[in-house]
C-alpha positions as CSV (number, residue, x, y, z in Angstrom):
1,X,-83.4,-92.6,176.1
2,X,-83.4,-94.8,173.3
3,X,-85.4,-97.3,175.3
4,X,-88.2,-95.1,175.0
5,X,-88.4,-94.9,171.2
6,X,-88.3,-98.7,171.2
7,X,-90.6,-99.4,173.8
8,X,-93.3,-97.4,172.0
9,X,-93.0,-98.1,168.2
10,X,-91.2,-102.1,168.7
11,X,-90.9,-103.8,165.4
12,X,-93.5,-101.0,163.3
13,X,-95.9,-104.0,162.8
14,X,-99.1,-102.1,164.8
15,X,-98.1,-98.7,162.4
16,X,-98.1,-101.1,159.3
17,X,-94.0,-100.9,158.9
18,X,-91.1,-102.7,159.5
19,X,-88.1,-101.1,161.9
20,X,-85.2,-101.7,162.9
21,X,-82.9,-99.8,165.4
22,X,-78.9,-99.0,165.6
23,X,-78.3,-97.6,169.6
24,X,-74.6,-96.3,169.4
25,X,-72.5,-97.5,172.5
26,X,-70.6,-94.2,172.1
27,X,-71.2,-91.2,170.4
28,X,-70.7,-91.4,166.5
29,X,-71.8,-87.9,165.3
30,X,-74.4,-87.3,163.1
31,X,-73.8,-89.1,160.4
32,X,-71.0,-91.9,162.1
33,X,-74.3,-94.1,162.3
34,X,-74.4,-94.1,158.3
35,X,-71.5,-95.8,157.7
36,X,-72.2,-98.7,160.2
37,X,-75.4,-99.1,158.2
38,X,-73.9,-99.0,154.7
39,X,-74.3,-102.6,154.3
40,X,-78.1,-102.2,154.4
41,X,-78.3,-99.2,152.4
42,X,-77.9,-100.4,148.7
43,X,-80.1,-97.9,146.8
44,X,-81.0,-94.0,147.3
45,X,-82.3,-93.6,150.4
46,X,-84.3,-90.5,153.1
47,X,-82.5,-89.4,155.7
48,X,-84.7,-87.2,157.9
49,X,-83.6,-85.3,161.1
50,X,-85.5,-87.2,164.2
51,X,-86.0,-83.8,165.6
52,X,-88.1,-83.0,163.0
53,X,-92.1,-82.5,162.0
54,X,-93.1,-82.5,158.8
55,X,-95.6,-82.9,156.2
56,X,-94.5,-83.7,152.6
57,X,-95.2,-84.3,149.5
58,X,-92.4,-86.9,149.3
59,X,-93.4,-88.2,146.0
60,X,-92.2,-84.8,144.6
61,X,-89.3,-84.8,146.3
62,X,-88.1,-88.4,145.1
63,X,-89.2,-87.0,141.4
64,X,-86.8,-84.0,141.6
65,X,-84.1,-86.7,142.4
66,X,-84.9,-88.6,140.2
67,X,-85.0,-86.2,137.1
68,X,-81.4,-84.3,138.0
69,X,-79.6,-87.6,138.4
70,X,-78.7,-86.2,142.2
71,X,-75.9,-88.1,144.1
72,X,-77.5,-85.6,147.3
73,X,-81.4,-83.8,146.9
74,X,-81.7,-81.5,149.8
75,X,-85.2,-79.9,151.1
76,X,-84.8,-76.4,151.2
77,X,-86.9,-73.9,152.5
78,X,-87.1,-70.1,153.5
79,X,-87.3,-69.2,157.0
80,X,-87.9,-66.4,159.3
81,X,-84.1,-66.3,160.7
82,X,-81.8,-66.6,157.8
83,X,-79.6,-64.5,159.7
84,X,-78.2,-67.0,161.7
85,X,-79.0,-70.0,159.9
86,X,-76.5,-72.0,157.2
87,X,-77.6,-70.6,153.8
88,X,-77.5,-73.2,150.8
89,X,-76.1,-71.4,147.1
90,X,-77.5,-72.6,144.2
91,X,-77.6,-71.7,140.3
92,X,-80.4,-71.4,138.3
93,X,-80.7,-75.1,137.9
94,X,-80.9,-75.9,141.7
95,X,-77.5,-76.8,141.4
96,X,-76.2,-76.5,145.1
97,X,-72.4,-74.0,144.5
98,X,-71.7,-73.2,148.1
99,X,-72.8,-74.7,151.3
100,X,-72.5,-71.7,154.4
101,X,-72.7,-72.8,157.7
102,X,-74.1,-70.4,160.3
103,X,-69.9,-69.7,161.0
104,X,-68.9,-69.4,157.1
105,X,-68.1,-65.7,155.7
106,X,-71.5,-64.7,153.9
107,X,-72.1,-61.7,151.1
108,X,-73.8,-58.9,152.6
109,X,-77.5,-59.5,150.6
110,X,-78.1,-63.4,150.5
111,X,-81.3,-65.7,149.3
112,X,-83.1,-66.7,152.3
113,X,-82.4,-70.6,151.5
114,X,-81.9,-73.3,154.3
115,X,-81.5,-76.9,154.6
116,X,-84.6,-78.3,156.1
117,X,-82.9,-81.2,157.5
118,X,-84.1,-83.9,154.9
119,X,-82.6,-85.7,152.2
120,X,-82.4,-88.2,149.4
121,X,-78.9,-89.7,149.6
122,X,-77.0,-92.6,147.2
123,X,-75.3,-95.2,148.7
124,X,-72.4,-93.9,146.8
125,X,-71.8,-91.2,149.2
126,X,-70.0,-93.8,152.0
127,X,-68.0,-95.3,149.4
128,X,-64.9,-93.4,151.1
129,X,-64.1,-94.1,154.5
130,X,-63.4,-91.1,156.9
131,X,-60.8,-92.1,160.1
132,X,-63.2,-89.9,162.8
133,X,-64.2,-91.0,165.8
134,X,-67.1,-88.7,165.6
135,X,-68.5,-87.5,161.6
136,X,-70.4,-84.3,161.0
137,X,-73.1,-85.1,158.1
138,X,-73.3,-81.1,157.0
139,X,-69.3,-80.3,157.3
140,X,-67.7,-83.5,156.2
141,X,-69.9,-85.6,154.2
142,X,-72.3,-83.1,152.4
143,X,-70.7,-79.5,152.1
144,X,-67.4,-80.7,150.1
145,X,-70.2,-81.7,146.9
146,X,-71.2,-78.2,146.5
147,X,-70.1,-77.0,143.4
148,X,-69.4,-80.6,141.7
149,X,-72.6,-80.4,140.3
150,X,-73.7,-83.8,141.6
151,X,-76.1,-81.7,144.9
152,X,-79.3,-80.3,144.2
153,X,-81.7,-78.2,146.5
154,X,-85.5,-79.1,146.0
155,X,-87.1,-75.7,147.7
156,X,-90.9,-76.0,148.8
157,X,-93.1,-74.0,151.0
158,X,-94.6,-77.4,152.9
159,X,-94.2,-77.9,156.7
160,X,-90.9,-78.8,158.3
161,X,-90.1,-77.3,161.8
162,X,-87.2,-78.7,164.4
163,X,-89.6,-79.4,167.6
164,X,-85.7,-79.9,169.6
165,X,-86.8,-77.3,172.7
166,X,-89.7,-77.1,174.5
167,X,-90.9,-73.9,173.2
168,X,-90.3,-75.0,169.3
169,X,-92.1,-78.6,170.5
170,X,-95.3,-76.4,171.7
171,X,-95.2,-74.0,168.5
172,X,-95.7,-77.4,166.3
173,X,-98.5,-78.5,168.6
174,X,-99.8,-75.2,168.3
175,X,-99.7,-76.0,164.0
176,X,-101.2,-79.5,164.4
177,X,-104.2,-78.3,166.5
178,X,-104.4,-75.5,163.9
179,X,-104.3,-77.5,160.7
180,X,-101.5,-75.9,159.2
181,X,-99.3,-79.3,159.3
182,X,-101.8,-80.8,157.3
183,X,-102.3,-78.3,154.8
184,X,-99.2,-76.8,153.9
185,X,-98.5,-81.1,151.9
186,X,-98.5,-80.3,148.5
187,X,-101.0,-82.6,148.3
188,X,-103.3,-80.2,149.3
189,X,-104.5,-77.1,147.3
190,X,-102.8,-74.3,149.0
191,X,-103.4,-70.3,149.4
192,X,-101.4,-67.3,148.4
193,X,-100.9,-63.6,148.8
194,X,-99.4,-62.5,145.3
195,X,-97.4,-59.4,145.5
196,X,-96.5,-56.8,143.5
197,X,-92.7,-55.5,144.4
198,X,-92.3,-51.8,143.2
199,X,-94.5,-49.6,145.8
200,X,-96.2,-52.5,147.5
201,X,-92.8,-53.9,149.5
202,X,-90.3,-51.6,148.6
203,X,-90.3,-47.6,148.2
204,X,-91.2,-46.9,143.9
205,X,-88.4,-45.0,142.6
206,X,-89.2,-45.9,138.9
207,X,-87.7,-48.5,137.1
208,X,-85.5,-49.3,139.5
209,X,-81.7,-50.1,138.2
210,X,-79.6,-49.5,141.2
211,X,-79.5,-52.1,144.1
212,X,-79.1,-48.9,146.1
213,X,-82.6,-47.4,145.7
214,X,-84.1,-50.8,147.0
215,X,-85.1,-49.7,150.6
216,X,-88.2,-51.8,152.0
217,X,-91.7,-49.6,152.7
218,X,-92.1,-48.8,156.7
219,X,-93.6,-51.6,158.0
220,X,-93.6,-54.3,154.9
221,X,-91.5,-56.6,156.8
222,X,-94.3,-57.2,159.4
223,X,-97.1,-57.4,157.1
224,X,-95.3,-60.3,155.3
225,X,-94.1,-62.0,158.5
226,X,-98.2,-61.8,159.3
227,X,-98.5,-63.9,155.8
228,X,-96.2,-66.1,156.9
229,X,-98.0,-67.0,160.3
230,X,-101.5,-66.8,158.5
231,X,-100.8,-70.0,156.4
232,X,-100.8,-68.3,153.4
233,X,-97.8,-68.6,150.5
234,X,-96.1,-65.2,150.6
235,X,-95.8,-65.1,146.4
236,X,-93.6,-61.5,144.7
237,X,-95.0,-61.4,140.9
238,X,-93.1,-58.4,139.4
239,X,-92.9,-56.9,135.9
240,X,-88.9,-56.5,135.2
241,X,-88.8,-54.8,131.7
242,X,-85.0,-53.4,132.4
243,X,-83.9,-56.4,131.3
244,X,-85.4,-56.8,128.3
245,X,-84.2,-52.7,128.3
246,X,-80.6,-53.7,128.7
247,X,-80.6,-51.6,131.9
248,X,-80.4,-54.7,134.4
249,X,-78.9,-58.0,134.1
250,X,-80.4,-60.7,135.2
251,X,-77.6,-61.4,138.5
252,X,-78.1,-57.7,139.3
253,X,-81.5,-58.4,139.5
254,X,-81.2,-61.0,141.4
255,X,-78.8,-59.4,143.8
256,X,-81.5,-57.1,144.5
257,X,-83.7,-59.5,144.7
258,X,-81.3,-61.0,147.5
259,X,-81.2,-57.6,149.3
260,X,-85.2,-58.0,149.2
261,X,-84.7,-61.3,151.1
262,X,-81.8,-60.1,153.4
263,X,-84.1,-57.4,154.8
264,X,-87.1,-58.7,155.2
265,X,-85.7,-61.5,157.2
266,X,-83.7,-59.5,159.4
267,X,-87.5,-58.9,160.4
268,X,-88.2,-62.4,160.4
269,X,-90.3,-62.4,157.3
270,X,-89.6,-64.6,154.1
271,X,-91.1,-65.0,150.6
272,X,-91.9,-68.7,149.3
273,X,-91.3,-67.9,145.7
274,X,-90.2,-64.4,143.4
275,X,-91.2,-64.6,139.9
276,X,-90.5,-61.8,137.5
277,X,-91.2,-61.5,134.0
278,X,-88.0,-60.0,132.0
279,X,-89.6,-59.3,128.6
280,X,-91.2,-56.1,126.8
281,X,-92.9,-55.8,124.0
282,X,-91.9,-52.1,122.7
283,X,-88.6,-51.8,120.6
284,X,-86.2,-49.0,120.2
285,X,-84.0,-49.1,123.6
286,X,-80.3,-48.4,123.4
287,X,-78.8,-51.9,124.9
288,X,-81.7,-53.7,124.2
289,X,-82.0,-57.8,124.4
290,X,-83.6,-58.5,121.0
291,X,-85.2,-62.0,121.8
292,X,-86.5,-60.6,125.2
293,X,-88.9,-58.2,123.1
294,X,-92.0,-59.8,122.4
295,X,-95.7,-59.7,123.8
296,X,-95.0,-62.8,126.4
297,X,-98.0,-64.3,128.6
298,X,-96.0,-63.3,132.0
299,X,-96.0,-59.3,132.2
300,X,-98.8,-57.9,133.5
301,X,-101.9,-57.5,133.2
302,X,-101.6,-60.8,131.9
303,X,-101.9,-63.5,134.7
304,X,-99.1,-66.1,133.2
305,X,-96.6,-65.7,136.1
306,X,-99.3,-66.3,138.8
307,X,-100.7,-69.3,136.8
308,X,-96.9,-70.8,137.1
309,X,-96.6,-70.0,140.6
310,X,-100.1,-71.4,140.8
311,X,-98.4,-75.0,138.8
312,X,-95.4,-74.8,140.6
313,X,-97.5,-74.7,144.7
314,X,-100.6,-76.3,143.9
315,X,-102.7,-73.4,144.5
316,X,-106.1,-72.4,144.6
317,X,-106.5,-69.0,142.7
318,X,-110.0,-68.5,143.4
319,X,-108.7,-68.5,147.4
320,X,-106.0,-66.4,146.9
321,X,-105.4,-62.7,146.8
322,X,-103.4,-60.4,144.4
323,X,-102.0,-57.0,146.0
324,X,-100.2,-54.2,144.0
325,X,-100.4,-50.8,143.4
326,X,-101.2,-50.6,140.0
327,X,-104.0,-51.5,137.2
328,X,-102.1,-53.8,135.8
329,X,-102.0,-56.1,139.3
330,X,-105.9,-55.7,139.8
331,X,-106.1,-56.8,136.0
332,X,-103.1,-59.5,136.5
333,X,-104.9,-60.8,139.2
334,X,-109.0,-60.5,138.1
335,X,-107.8,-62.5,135.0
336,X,-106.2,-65.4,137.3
337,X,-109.6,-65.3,139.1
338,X,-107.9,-63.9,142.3
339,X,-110.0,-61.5,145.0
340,X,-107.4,-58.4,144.7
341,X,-106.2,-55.5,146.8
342,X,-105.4,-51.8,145.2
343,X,-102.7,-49.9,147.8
344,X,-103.4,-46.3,147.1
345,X,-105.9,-44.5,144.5
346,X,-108.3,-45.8,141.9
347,X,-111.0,-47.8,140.5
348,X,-110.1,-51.1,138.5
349,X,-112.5,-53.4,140.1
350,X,-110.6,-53.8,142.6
351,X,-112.1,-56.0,146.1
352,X,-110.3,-53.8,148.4
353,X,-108.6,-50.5,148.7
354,X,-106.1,-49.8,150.9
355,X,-103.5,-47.3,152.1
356,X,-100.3,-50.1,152.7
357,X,-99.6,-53.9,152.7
358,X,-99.8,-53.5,156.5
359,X,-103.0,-52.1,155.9
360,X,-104.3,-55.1,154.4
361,X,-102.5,-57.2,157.2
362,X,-105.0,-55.7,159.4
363,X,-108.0,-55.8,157.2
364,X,-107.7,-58.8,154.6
365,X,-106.2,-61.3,157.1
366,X,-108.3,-60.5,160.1
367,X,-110.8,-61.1,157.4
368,X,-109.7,-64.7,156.1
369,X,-109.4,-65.9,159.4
């Protein structure tokens, strides 16, 4: 029904744009359309799934290209089926190693990290012809540059659903007439439910070194999925001193970390961001990382890892909440200027004391909304 797109937007002139149309006589694949088109496409250009809502801050996203010299930026995202979604690798520089599609062999604990359908692309990509009658844009043109170094992943919390079936197409009507497609652009100030990890999502065993003793609280799964639905960021701030210790490494920690992710999207819940702080400031631990032992701005009570969570989203401190079970959250996040949540016993000033995340699910968001 291409005659129906045409008929309604024409030339762009009455939107303020100019637009032009390619209507395949046959079917091309997804990206078979591209190489017709190469002749017009001479510099870096968007390529956005048509199937696709979303609201973006796209100058940040050309800026991220921009600044890794990307060949390919793709928009990634969390989201609340991981499970049977591709998963997109990446290092610690947003360098994209392996591309899984939803058929690919996949490690047991995963990040929950998924191509949103949107990219910047060069020119240079079509340079190479490919003798197909029909060309898949994930499988042959995109997937064989992970790992060259030359893909990056630009991960953001801001609104991108596929609308493709009638019951996805009423859930995004259901977000416009809510506001939540307008205010989830970066643009905007956003809001966010810092969380502790140790006893407040998963069960406190200590300092936790073993990927085995990570088991999820009853119940935490569904108080972050509400989060997620409440238009909140879901944020993890979490002290890590074993590696500063010498009693974690950083990829065991973000294995676990992974498992974290893994199981709370099984229950269709996701985190936008995990930030940890990896120092300590007391000396004297057998295995101990010398230049990770110092009095940083990051570990709690301090508030430096919500202030760069806070630089990273655009968000508004003074609406957003801090929930842990410990003094050192209710300090962490009185000093960031955050209303805050104790789970369990005590008195630190706390807003609100509760008996579980779910707890405040039921309390804190019923009161927000």
């Amino acid at each position: 029904m291409a005659d129906k797109i045409m008929n309604y937007f024409g030339d762009g002139a009455k939107l303020g744009v100019h637009i032009e149309y390619f209507v395949e006589d046959k079917p091309l694949g997804n990206a078979g359309a591209l190489f017709r088109l190469r002749d017009k496409l001479t510099e870096d250009f968007l390529l956005l799934n048509a199937d696709s809502v979303f609201n973006i801050d796209f100058n940040r996203f050309i800026a991220f290209h921009k600044e890794h010299n990307a060949l390919i930026t793709l928009f990634t995202h969390p989201n609340d089926h991981p499970y049977d979604s591709g998963l997109i690798i990446a290092d610690e520089h947003k360098s994209v190693q392996k591309w899984l599609a939803r058929e690919d062999e996949r490690s047991k604990y995963y990040k929950n990290r998924v191509n949103a359908g949107l990219h910047i692309i060069s020119p240079k990509l079509l340079e190479n012809d490919i003798d197909l009658p029909q060309i898949d844009l994930d499988r042959q043109l995109l997937k064989p540059f992970a790992g060259t170094g030359r893909m990056f992943c630009y991960d953001s919390p801001e609104y991108v659903k596929d609308m493709g079936t009638p019951e996805r197409f009423e859930a995004v009507t259901r977000d416009f007439e809510s506001g939540k497609v307008y205010e989830r652009n970066l643009r905007n100030k956003q809001k966010a439910i810092f969380l502790d990890r140790d006893g407040t999502i998963n069960k406190y065993v200590g300092f936790l070194r073993n990927i085995d003793d990570f088991e999820l609280l009853p119940m935490a799964a569904e108080a972050v999925r509400r989060i997620n639905c409440s238009g909140y960021l879901a944020i993890v701030v979490s002290n890590q001193p074993v590696i500063a210790r010498g009693e974690v490494t950083f990829a065991e920690l973000d294995e676990i970390h992974n498992k974290m992710e893994t199981l709370l999207g099984r229950d269709g819940a996701y985190l936008d961001g995990i930030y940890f702080c990896p120092h300590h400031p007391d000396s004297g631990y057998d295995g101990e990382i010398p230049e990770l032992k110092f009095d940083c701005e990051c570990r709690k009570p301090k508030p430096g890892m919500l202030f760069q969570a806070a630089e990273h989203f655009n968000i508004d401190l003074k609406e957003s909440w801090m929930i842990g079970d410990g003094e050192n959250d209710i300090k962490a996040g009185k000093a960031a200027g955050c209303k805050t949540a104790l789970i369990g016993e005590g008195s630190y000033g706390q807003d609100l004391t509760i008996a579980s995340l779910l707890d405040w699910s039921n309390i804190g968001l019923t009161g927000l909304r």
